[in-house]
C-alpha positions in Angstrom: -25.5 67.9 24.7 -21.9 66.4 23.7 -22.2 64.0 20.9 -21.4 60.4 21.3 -19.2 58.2 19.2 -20.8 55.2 17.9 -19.9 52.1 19.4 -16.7 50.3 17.5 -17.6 46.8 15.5 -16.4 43.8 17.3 -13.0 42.7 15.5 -13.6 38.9 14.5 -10.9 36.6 15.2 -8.2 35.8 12.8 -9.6 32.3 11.3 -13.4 32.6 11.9 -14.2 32.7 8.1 -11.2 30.6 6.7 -8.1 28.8 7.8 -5.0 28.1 6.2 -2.5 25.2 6.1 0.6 26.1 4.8 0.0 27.5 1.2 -3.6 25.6 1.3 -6.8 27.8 2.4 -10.3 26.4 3.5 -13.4 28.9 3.7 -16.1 28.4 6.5 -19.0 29.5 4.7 -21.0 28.9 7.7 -18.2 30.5 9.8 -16.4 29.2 13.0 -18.5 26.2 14.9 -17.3 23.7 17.6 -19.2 21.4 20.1 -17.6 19.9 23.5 -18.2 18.3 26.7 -16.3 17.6 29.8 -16.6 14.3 31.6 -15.6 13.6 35.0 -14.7 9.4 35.6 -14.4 9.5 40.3 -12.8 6.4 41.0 -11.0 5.9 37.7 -7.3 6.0 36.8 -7.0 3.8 33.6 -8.6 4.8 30.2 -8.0 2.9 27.2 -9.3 3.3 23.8 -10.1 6.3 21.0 -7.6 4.8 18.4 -5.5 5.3 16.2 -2.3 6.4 18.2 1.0 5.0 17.8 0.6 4.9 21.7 0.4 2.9 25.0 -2.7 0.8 26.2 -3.1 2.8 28.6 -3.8 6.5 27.7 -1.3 9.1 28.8 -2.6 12.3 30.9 -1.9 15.1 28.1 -1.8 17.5 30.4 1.4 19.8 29.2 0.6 18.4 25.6 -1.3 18.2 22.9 -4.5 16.5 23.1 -5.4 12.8 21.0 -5.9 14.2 17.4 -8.6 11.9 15.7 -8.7 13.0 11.8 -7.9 10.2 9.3 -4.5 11.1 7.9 -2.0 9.2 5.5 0.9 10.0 7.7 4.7 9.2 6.8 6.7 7.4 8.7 4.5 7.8 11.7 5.7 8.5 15.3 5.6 6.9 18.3 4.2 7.7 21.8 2.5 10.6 19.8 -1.1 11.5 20.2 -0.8 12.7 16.7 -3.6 11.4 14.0 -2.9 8.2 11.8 -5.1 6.5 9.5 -8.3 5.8 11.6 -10.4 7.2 14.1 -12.6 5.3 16.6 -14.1 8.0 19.1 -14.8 5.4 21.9 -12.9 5.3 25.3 -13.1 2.8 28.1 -12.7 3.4 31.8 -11.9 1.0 34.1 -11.3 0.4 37.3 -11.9 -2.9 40.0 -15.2 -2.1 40.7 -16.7 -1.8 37.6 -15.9 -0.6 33.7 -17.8 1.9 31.6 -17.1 3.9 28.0 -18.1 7.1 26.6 -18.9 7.0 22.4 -18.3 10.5 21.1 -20.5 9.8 17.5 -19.0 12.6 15.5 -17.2 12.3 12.0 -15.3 15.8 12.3 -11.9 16.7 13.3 -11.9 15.6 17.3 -9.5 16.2 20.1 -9.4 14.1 23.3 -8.0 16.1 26.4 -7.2 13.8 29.1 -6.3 14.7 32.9 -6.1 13.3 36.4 -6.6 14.9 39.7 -9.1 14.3 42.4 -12.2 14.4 43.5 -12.3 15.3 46.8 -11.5 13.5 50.2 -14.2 11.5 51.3 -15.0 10.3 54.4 -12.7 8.4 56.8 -13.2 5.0 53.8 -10.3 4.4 50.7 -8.9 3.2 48.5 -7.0 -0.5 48.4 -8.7 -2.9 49.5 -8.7 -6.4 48.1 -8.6 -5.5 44.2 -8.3 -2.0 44.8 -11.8 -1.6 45.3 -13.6 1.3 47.9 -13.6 1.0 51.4 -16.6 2.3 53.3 -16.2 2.2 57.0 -19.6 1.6 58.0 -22.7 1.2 55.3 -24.9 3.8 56.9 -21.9 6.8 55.4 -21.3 5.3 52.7 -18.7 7.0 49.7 -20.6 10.7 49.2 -22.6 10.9 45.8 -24.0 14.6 46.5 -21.8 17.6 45.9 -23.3 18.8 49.6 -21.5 15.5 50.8 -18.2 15.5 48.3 -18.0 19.3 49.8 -18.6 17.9 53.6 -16.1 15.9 53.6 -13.3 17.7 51.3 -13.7 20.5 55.3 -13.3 17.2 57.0 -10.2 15.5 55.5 -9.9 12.0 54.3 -8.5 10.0 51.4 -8.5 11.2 48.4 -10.5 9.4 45.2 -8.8 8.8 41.9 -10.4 10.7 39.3 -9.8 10.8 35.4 -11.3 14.0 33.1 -11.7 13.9 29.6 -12.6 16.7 27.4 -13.8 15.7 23.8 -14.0 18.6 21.0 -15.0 18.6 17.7 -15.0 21.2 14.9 -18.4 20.6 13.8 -21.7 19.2 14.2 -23.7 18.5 17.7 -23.2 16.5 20.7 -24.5 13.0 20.2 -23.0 11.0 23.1 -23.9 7.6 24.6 -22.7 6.5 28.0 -22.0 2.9 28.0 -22.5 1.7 31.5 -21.3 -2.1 31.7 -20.8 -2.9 34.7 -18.3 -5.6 33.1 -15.5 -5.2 30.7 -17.5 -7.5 28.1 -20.7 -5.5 28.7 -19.1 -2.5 27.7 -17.8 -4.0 24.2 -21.0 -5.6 23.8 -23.2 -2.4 24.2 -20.6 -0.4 21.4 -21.1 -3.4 19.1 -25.3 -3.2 19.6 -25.3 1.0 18.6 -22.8 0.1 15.9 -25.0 -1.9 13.2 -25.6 -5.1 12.1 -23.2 -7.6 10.6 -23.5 -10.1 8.0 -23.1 -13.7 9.1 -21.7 -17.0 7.4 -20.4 -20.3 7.0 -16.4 -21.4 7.5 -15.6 -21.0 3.8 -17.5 -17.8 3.4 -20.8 -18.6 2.0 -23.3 -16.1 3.9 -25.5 -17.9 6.3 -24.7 -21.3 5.7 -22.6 -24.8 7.4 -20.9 -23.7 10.4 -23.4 -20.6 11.8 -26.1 -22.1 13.5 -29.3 -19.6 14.5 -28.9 -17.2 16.2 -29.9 -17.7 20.1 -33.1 -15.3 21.1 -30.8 -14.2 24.2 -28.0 -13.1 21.5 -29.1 -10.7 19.1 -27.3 -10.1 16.0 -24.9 -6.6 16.8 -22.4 -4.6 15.4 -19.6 -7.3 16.2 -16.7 -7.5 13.9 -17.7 -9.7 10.7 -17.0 -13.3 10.3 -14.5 -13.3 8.2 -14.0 -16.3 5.9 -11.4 -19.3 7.1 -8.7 -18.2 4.3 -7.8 -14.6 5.6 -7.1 -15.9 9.0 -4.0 -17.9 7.4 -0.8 -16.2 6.2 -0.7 -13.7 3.7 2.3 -12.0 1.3 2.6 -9.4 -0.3 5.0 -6.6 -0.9 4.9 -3.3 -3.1 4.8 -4.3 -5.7 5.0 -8.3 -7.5 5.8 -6.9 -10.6 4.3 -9.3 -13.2 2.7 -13.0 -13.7 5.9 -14.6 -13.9 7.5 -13.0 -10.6 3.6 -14.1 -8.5 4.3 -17.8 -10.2 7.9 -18.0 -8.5 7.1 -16.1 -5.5 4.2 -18.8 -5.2 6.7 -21.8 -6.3 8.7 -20.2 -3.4 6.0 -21.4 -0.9 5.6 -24.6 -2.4 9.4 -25.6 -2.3 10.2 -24.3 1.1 7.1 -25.8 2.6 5.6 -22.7 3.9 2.4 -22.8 4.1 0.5 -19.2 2.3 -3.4 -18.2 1.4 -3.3 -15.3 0.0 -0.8 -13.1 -2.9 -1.2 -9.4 -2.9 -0.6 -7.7 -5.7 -0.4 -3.8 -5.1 -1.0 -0.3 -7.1 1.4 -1.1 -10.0 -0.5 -3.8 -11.0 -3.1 -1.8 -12.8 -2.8 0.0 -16.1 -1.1 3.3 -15.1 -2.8 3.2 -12.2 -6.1 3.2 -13.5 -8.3 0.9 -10.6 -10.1 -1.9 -12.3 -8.0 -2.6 -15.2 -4.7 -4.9 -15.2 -1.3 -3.7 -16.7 -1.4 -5.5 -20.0 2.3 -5.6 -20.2 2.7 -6.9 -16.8 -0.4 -8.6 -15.9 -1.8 -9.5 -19.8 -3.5 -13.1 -18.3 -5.0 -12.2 -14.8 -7.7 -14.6 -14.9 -5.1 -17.8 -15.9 -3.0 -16.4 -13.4 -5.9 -16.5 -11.0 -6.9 -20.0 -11.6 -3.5 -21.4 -10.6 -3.8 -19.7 -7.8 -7.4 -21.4 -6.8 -6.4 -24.8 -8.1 -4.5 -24.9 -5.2 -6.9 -23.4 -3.1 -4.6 -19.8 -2.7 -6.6 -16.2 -3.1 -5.3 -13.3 -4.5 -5.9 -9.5 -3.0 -5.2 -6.6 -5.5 -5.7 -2.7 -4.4 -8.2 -0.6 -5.5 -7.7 2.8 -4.5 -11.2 5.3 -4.0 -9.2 8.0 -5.8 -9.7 8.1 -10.2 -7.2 8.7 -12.4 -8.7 11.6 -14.4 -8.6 10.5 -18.0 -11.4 10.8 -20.7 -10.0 7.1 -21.7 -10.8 5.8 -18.8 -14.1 4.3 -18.6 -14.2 4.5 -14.7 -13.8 8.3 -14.6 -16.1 8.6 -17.5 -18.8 7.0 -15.3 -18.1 8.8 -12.4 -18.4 12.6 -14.4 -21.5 11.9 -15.9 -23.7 10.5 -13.2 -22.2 13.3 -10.8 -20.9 11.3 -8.4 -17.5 12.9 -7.6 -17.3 15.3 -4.7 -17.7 18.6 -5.6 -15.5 21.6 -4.9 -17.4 24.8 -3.0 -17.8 26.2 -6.1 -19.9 22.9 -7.8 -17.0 21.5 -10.2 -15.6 18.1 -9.2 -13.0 18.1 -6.7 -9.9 17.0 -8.0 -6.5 16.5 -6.4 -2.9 14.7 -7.2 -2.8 11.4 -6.1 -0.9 7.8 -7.1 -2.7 8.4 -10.9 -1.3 12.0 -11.4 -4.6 14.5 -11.5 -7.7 12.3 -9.8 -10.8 12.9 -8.5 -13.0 11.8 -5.6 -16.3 9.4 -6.1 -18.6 10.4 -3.0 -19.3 7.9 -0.8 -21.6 9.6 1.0 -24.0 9.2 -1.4 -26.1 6.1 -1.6 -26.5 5.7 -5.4 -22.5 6.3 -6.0 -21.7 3.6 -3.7 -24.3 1.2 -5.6 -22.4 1.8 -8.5 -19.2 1.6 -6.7 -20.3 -2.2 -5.7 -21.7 -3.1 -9.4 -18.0 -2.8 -10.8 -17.2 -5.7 -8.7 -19.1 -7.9 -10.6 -17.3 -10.5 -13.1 -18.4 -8.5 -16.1 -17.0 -5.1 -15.0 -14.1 -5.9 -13.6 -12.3 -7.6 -16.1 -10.6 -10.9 -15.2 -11.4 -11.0 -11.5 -12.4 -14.2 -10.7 -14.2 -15.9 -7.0 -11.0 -15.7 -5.6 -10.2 -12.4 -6.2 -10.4 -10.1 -3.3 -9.9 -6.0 -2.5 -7.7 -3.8 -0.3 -8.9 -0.3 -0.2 -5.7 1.9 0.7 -5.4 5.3 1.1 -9.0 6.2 1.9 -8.9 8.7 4.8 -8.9 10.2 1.6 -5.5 10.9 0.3 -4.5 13.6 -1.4 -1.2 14.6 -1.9 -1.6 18.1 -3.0 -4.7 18.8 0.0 -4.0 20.2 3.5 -2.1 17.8 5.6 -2.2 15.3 2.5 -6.2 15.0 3.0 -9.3 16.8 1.3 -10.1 20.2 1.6 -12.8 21.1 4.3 -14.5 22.8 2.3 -15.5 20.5 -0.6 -19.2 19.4 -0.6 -20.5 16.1 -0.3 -24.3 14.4 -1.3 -26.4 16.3 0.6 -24.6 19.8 0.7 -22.7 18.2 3.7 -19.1 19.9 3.5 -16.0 17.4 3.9 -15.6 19.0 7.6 -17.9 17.6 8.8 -17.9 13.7 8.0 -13.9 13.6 7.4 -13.4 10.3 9.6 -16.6 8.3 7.9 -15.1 8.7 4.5 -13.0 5.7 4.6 -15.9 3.2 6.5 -17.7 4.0 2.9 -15.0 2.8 0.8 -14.8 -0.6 2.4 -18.6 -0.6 3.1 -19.6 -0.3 -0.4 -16.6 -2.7 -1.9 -17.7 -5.2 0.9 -21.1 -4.9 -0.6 -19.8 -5.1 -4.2 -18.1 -8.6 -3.4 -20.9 -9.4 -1.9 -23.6 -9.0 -4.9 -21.1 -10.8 -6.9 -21.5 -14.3 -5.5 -25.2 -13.8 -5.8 -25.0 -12.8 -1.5 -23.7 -16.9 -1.3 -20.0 -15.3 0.2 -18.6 -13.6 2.7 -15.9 -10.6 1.7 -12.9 -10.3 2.3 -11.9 -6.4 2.5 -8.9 -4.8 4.5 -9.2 -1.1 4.6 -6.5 1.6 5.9 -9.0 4.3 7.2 -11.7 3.4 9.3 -14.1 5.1 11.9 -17.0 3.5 14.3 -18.9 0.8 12.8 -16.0 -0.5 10.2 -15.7 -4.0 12.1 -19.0 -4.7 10.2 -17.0 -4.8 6.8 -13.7 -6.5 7.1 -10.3 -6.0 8.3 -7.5 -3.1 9.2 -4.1 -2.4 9.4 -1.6 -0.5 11.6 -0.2 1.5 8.6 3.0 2.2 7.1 5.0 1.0 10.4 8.8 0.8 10.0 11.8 -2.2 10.2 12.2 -0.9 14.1 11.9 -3.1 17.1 10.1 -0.4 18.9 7.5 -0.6 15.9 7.1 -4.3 16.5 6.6 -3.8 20.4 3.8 -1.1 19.2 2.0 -3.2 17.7 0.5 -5.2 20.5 -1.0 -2.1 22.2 -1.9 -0.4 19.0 -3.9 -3.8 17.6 -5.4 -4.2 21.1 -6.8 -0.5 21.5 -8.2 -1.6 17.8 -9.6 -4.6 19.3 -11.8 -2.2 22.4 -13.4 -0.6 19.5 -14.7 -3.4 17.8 -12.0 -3.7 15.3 -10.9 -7.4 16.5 -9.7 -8.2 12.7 -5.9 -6.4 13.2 -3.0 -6.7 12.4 0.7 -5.1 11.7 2.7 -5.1 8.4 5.6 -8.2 9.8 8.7 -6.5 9.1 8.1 -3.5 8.8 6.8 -1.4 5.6 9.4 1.0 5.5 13.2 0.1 5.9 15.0 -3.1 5.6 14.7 -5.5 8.4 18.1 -7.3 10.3 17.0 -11.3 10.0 16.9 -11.9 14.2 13.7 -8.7 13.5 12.3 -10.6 10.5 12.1 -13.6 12.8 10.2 -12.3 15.6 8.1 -10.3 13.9 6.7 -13.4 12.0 6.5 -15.0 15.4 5.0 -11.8 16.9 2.6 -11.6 14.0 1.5 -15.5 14.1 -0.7 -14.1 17.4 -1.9 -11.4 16.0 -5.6 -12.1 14.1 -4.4 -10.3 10.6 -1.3 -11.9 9.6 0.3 -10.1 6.5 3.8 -9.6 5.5 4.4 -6.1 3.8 6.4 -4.2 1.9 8.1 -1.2 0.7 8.9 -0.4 -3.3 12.2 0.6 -2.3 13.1 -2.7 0.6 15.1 -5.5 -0.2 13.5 -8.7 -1.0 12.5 -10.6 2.0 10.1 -13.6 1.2 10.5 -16.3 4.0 13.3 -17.9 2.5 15.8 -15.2 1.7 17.5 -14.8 5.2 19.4 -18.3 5.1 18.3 -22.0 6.3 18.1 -21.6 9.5 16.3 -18.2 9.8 13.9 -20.0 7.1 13.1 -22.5 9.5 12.2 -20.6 12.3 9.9 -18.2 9.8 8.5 -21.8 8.7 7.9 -23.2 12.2 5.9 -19.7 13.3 3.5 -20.1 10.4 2.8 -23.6 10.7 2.5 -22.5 14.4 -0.6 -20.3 13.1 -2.3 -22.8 10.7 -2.3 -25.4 13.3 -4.5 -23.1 15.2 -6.8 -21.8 12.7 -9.6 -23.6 14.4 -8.9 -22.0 17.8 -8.5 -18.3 15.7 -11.9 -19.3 14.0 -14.2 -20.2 17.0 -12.2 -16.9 19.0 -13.5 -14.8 15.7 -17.1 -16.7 15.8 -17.3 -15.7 19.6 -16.3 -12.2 19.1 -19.0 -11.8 16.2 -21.8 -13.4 18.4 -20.9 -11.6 21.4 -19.1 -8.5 20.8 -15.7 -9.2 22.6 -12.3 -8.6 21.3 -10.7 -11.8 19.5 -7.1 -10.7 21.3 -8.0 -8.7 24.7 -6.2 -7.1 27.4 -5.3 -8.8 30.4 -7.7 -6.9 32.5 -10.7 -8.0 30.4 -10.2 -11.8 31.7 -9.4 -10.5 35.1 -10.9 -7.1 35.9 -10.1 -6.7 39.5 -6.8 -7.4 39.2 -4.8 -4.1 39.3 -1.7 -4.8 38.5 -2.7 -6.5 35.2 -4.5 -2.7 34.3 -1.5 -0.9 32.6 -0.2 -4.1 31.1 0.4 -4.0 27.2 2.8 -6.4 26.2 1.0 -9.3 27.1 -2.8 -10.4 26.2 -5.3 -13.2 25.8 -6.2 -14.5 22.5 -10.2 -15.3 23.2 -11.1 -16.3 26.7 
């Protein structure tokens, strides 16, 4: 008999054990994983949802493209009309149509894509499409629209209309398929059932004392859900702030500003350079050597102040922070069990682990008066570049393969990595008023669930008109996935502004529910006044225009947390069989 060769070894594909980006590599210890499931939506044509994307209300078909990318980035200058990742990631998408709405929640904190396309489902029998609303015709109730394949298959031989159909294929690098089919049959329902598998939120008075004037019991037919968080009456008035204030003296005249051209202000940001070298927690003694005067000034005429506090740590073995974080372990390891550490704002920092339960206790302690030296009541926190950044990672972000509490790699809870942050400095302002006030926390990244914890931003948008128009659909695709506290940067973060811009924007932004101005290091000044008299006084006229409907924005924000709906809402929320309000995005309702 002839000998036989043995059988070759399967070649493996290029990437099943590692990956590179650029001059970055990431192992796959457990080697090459992915889950993913097709859904087919008959009768549907409009999705909406799944943010962040610089994008439409109405999802594109990308068909031709590249799918919707959701992976927490810190993107530069981001594009428009893009379905490229930003800052946050909300894997929800609503369908609707005139007959009823319904959304699909993809729970899964790894790198996602969203494939979306549109064809048909087959003919069906002698009814369609059109009717009054654009609802299904049946001809006679004894046939009525086909449900069985048999039937769809019947009556694709026998000719017919056609039915809309949308399909959406979600994909995700790692973990399992944990999907829930949210049914409706109204717009409202849908939101509602989201906000009930999303958590529970914290509840509270008008001036943000937790459970107290102004939040009567809750009704038995209303439980307590996931609904966006109460936030307290301050941060629903106007706040400024810029990159950077750059000492005491220059917040006192920038708040004398205010006072002297009568516009009214709440809240005075103070941004990374305000800390010593960057070191979160500590004031620049040079700069900043009284914070706590400073912050009584502002609160003896009732103003707040914000400053940043970043979740990545300068490392320094003077730092008392990072000395804390190395001892008790509670950085996020590399694959090889050191700390993972990156280049960041600091210089070299590391990475506290929010995963883990104890680290974010400790996180929330060094809120308290007597850690965080010279915060005062009216103190309160932005946490910025949490998707995490990291300037020398893959695509600016964490390596995949660092490990997290639990032996969990980063891969494969990317997108929750930012929710932590502002979950556990939410918690920290919390334990500091002996649970008496409500937070007030405004985070870049998010992912399902952050409504419970404060607010969110459209990112580093730019002095562009077409930036400004963006912002409606982007903060109302926020606004379907629970995030109803939203808002855009007026003016623009990067570039500098013409005046006719800075004037809309501020009148834009006065009907938007987070109402910030923002800046750029590099931008020219552009507090309210700067732009001449008369510009002034239109600036002055759209804020006063907000504060004289701060009740209206408060009771809109106290529905929305009892009931789950979007403080500003599409048109086809309020009237859902009306087809030509479905692809609408430059107009929406504020409340009902």
């Amino acid at each position: 008999p002839q000998a036989t060769e043995a059988p070759a070894e399967a070649t493996e594909e290029p990437g099943s054990w590692e990956e590179t980006f650029k001059t970055h590599t990431d192992t796959k210890p457990n080697g090459p994983t992915s889950v993913g499931l097709d859904f087919s939506l008959p009768g549907f044509e409009h999705v909406y949802g799944i943010p962040e994307h610089a994008e439409s209300l109405r999802l594109r078909t990308t068909e031709g493209g590249d799918p919707y990318r959701l992976y927490n980035l810190d993107v530069f200058q981001y594009e428009l009309y893009n379905p490229m990742a930003l800052y946050g990631s909300v894997p929800l998408l609503l369908a609707h149509s005139a007959r009823r709405t319904l959304g699909i929640f993809w729970l899964n904190a790894a790198e996602t894509w969203v494939d979306i396309s549109s064809n048909t489902a087959g003919k069906v029998r002698g009814g369609r499409w059109g009717g009054p609303g654009g609802v299904w015709q049946d001809p006679d109730p004894l046939f009525p629209h086909p449900q069985t394949l048999f039937g769809k298959l019947l009556d694709y031989m026998q000719g017919g209309g056609e039915t809309p159909q949308t399909d959406v294929r979600w994909m995700s690098e790692s973990g399992i398929i944990d999907v829930f089919l949210l049914l409706g049959p109204a717009p409202g329902a849908v939101t509602g059932q989201y906000a009930a598998l999303t958590g529970t939120p914290r509840r509270g008075g008008p001036n943000g004392e937790m459970g107290g004037a102004g939040d009567p019991a809750p009704s038995p037919a209303v439980p307590p859900v996931g609904t966006q968080a109460l936030p307290p009456l301050f941060a629903l008035g106007y706040h400024q702030s810029r990159w950077n204030y750059n000492d005491e003296e220059d917040v006192a005249a920038v708040e004398r500003g205010f006072e002297e051209h009568a516009v009214p202000c709440d809240v005075l940001w103070l941004d990374i350079e305000h800390a010593d070298g960057k070191r979160y927690f500590t004031w620049d003694p040079s700069k900043f050597p009284r914070p706590r005067a400073m912050l009584e000034r502002l609160a003896a005429k009732k103003r707040k102040m914000v400053s940043i506090v970043d979740p990545h740590i300068k490392v320094d073995s003077g730092y008392r922070v990072h000395n804390e974080l190395r001892s008790r372990g509670f950085y996020v390891k590399t694959k090889d069990g050191s700390d993972y550490e990156g280049w960041c704002w600091p210089g070299s920092a590391a990475y506290p682990d929010f995963t883990n339960p104890e680290m974010r206790a400790w996180w929330a302690s060094m809120f308290a008066y007597d850690q965080y030296e010279g915060s005062t009541e009216n103190l309160f926190t932005w946490n910025d570049m949490n998707e995490p950044s990291v300037f020398s990672g893959p695509e600016v972000t964490m390596h995949k393969d660092a490990v997290h509490h639990g032996g969990w790699e980063h891969r494969d809870l990317h997108n929750l990595y930012g929710l932590y942050v502002q979950m556990a400095t939410a918690e920290g302002l919390i334990q500091r008023s002996g649970g008496q006030r409500r937070p007030f926390v405004l985070s870049r990244a998010f992912f399902a669930g952050s409504q419970r914890y404060g607010a969110v931003w459209t990112g580093d948008n730019t002095a562009e008109w077409e930036h400004l128009k963006i912002s409606i659909p982007m903060c109302l695709s926020f606004g379907l996935a629970g995030l109803s506290f939203c808002g855009a940067d007026v003016g623009g973060f990067f570039k500098n502004p013409e005046a006719e811009l800075l004037v809309r924007w501020y009148q834009a932004g006065a009907f938007q529910p987070f109402f910030r101005a923002h800046a750029h290091l590099d931008t020219a000044r552009r507090e309210p006044w700067l732009f001449g008299e008369e510009n002034a006084a239109l600036i002055r006229a759209a804020v006063r225009q907000r504060y004289a409907l701060l009740p209206f924005w408060y009771t809109a924000f106290y529905h929305s947390h009892r009931h789950g709906l979007p403080v500003i809402r599409p048109l086809w929320m309020e009237y859902p069989d009306d087809a030509a309000t479905f692809a609408i995005d430059d107009q929406y309702m504020i409340g009902e």
